[in-house]
Backbone as JSON Lines, residues from 0, in Angstrom:
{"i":0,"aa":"X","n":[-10.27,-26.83,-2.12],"ca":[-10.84,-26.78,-0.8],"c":[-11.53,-28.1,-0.46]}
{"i":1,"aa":"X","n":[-12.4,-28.86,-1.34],"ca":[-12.66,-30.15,-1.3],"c":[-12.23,-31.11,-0.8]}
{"i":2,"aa":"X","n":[-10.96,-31.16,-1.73],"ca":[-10.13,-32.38,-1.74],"c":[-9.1,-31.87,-0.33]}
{"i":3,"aa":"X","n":[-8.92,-30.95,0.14],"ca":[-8.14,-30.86,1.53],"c":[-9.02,-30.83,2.61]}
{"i":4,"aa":"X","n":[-10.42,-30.92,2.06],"ca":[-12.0,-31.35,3.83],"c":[-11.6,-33.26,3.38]}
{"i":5,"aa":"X","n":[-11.24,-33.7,2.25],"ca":[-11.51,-34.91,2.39],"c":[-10.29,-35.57,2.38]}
{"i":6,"aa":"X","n":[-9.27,-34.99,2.7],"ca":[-7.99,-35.33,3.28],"c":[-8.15,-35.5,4.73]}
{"i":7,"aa":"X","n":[-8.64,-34.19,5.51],"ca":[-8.87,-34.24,7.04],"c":[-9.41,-35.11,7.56]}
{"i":8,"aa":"X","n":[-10.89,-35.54,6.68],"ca":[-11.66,-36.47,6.78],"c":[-10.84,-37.58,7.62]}
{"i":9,"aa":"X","n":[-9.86,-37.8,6.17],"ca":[-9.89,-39.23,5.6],"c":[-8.43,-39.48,7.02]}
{"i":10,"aa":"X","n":[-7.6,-37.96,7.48],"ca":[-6.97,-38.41,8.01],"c":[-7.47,-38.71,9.56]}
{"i":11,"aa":"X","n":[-8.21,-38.14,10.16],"ca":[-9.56,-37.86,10.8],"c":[-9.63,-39.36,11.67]}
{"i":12,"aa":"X","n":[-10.23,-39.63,10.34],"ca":[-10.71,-41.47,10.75],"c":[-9.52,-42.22,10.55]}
{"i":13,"aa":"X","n":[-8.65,-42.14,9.65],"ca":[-7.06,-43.3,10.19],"c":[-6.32,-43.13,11.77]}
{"i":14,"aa":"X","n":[-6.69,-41.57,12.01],"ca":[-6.26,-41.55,13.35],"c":[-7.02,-42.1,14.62]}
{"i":15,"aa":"X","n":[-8.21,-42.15,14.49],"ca":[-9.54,-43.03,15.11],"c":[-9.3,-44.03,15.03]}
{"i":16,"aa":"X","n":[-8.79,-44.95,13.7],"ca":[-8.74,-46.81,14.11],"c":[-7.82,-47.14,14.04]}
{"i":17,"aa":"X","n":[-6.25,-45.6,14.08],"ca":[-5.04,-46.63,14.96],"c":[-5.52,-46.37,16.11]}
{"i":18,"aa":"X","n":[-6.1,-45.6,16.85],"ca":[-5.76,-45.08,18.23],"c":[-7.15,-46.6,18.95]}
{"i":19,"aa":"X","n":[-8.17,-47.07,18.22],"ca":[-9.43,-47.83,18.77],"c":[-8.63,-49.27,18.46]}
{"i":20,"aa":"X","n":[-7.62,-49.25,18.0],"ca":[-7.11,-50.43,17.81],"c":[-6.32,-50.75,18.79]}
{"i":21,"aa":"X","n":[-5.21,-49.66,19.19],"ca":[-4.31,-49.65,20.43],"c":[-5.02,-50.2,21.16]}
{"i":22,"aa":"X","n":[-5.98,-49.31,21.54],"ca":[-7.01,-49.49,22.72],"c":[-7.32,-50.64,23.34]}
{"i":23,"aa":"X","n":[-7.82,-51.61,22.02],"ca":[-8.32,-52.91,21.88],"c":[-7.63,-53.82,22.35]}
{"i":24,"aa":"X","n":[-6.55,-53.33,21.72],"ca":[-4.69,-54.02,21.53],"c":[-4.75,-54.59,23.59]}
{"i":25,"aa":"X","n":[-4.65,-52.9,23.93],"ca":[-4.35,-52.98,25.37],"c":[-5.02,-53.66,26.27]}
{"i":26,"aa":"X","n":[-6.61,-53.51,26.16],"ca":[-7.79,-54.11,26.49],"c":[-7.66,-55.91,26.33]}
{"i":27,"aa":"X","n":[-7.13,-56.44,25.02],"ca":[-6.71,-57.81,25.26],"c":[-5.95,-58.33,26.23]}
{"i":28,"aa":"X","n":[-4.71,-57.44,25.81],"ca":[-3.38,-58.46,26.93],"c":[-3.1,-57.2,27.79]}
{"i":29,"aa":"X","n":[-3.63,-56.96,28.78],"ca":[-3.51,-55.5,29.96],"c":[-2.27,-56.45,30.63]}
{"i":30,"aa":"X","n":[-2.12,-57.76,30.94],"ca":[-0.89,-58.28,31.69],"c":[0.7,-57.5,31.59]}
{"i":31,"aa":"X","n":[1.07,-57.39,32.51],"ca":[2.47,-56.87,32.0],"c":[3.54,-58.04,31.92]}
{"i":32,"aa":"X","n":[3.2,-59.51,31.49],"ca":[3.68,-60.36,32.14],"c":[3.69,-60.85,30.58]}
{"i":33,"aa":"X","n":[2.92,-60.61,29.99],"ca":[1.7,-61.28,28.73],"c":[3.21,-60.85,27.77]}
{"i":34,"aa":"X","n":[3.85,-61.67,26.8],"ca":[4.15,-61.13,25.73],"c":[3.7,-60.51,24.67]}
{"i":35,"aa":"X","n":[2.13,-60.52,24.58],"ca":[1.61,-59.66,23.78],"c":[1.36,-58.48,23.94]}
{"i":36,"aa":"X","n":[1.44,-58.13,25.67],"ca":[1.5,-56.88,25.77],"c":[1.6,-55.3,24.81]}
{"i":37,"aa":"X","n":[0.93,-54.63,24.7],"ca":[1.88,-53.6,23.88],"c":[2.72,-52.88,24.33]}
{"i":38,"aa":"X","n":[2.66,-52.69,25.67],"ca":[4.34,-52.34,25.96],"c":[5.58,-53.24,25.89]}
{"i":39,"aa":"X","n":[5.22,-54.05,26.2],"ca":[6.45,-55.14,25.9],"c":[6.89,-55.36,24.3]}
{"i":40,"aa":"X","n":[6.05,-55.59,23.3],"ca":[5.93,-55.39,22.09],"c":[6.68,-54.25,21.63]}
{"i":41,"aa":"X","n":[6.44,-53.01,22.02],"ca":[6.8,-51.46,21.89],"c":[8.08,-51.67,22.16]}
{"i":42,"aa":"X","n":[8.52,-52.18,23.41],"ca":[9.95,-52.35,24.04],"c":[10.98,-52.89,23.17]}
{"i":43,"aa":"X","n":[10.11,-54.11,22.74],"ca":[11.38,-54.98,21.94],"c":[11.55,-54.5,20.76]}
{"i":44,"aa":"X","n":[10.86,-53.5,19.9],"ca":[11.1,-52.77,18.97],"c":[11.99,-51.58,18.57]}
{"i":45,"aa":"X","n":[12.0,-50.72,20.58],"ca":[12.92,-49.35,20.41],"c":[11.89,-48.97,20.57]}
{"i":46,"aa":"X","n":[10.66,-48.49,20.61],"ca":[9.56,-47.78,20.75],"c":[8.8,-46.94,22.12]}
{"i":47,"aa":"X","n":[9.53,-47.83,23.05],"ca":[8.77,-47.57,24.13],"c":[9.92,-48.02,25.26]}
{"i":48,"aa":"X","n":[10.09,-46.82,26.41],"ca":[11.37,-46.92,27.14],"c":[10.88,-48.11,28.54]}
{"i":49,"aa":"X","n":[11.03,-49.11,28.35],"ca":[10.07,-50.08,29.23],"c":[11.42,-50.47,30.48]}
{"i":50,"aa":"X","n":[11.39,-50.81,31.39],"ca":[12.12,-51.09,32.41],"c":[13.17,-52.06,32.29]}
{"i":51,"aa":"X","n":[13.76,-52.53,31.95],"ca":[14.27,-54.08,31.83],"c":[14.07,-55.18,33.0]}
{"i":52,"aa":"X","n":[14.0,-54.7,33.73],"ca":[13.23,-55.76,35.06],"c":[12.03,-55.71,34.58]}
{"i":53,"aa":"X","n":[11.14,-55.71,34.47],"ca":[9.55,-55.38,34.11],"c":[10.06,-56.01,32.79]}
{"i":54,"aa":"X","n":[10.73,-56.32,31.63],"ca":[10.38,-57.01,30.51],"c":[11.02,-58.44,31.27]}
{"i":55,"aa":"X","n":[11.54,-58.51,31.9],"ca":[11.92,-60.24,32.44],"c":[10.69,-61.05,32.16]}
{"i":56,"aa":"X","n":[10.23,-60.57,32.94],"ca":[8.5,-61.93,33.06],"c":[7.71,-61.58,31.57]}
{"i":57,"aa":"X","n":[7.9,-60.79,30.71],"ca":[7.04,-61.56,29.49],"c":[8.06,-62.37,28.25]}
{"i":58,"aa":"X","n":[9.21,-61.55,28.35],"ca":[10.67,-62.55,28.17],"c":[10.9,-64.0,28.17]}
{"i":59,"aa":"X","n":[10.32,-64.48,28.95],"ca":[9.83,-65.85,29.49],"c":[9.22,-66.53,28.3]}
{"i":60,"aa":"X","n":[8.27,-66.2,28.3],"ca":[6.9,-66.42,27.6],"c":[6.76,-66.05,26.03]}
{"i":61,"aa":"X","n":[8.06,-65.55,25.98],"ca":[8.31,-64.84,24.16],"c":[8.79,-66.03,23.51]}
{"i":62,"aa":"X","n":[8.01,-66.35,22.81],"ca":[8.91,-67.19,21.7],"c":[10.03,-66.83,20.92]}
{"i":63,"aa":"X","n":[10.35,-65.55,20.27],"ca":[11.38,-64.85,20.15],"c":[12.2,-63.92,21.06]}
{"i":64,"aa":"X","n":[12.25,-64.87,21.71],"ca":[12.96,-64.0,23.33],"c":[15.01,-63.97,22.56]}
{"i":65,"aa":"X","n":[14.82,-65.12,21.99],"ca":[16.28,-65.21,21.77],"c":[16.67,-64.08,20.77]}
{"i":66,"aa":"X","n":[15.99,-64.03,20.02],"ca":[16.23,-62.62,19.12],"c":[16.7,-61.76,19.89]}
{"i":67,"aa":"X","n":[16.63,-61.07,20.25],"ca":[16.53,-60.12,21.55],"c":[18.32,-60.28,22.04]}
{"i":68,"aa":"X","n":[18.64,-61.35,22.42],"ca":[19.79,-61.55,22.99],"c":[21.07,-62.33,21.96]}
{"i":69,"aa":"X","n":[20.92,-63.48,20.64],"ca":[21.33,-64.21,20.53],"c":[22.04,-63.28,19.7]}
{"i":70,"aa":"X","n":[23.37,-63.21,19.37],"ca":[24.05,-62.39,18.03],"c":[24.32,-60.54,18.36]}
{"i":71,"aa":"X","n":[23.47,-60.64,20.0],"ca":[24.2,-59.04,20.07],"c":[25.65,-59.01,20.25]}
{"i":72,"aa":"X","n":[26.02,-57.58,20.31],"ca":[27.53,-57.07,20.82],"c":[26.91,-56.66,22.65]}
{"i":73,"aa":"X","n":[28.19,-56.2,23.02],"ca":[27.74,-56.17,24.24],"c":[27.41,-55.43,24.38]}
{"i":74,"aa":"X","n":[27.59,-54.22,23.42],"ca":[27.09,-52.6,23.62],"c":[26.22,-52.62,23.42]}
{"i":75,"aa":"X","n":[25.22,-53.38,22.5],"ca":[23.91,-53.7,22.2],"c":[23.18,-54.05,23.05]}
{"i":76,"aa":"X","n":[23.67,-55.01,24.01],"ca":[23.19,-55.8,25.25],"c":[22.75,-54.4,26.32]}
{"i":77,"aa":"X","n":[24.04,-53.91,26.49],"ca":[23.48,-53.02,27.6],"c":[22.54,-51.84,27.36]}
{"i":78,"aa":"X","n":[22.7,-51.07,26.1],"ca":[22.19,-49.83,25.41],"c":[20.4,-50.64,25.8]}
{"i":79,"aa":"X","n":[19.93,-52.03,25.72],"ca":[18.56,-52.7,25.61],"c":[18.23,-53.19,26.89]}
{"i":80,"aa":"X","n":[19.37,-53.58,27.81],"ca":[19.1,-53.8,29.23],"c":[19.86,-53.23,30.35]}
{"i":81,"aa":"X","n":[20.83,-52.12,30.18],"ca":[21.18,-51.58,31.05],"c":[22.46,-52.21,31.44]}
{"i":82,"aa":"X","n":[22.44,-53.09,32.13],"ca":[23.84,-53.88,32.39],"c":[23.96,-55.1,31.82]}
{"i":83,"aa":"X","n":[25.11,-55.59,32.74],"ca":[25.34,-57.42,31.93],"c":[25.72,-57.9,33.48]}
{"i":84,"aa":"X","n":[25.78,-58.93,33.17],"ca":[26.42,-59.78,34.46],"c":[27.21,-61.09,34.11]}
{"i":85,"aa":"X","n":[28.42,-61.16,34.86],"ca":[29.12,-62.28,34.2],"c":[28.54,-63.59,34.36]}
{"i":86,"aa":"X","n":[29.14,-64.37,33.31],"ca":[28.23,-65.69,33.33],"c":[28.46,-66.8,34.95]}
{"i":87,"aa":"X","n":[29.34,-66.04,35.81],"ca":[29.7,-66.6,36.82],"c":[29.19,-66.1,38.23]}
{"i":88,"aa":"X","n":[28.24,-65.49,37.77],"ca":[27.44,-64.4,38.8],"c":[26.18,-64.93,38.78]}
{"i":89,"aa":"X","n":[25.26,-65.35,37.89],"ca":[24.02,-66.41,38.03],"c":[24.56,-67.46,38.22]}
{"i":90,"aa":"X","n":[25.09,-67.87,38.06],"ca":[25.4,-69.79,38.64],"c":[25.49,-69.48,40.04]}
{"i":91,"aa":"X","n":[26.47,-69.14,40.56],"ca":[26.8,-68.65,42.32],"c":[25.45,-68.28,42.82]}
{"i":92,"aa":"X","n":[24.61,-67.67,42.47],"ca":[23.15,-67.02,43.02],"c":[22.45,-67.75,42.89]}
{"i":93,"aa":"X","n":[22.79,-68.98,41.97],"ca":[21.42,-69.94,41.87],"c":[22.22,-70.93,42.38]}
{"i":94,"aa":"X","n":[23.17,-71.66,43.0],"ca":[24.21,-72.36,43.86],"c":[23.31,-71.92,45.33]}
{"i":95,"aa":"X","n":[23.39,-71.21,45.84],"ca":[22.86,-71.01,46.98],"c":[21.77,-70.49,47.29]}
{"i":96,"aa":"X","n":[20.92,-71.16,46.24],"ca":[19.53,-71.06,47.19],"c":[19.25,-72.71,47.76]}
């Protein structure tokens, strides 16, 4: 009976300083722009179903942004951003501005 009050305890308080850590986590980089974000973080892991427009702008700013893209398949590509676009579809859109 002891040793399962000081299990609860013990699990008690690990659940207290992941959850004051998140917190903290969030409280640093609240930007959704911020690559440190923890949603963006969450995102690039599989963790967290984040928008793919909404990860563009901290994408930017990722130093491992290429991870993310460099060595996928394409099924990979879309299953993480939804669609693709041919490489002849941004040039033309950025041609006419």
């Amino acid at each position: 009976m002891k040793l399962a009050r000081q299990f609860i305890k013990f699990l008690a308080a690990g659940m207290t300083f992941v959850g004051l850590s998140i917190a903290v986590w969030h409280l640093m980089y609240p930007s959704r722009s911020d690559p440190k974000n923890p949603r963006y973080v969450l995102w690039k892991v599989g963790l967290y179903g984040m928008d793919p427009e909404l990860a563009i702008a901290p994408m930017v700013g990722d130093a491992q942004r290429d991870a993310l893209v460099v060595g996928k398949s394409k099924e990979e590509l879309r299953r993480k951003f939804g669609y693709l676009t041919a490489c002849s579809g941004p040039v033309l859109y950025l041609l006419s501005r």
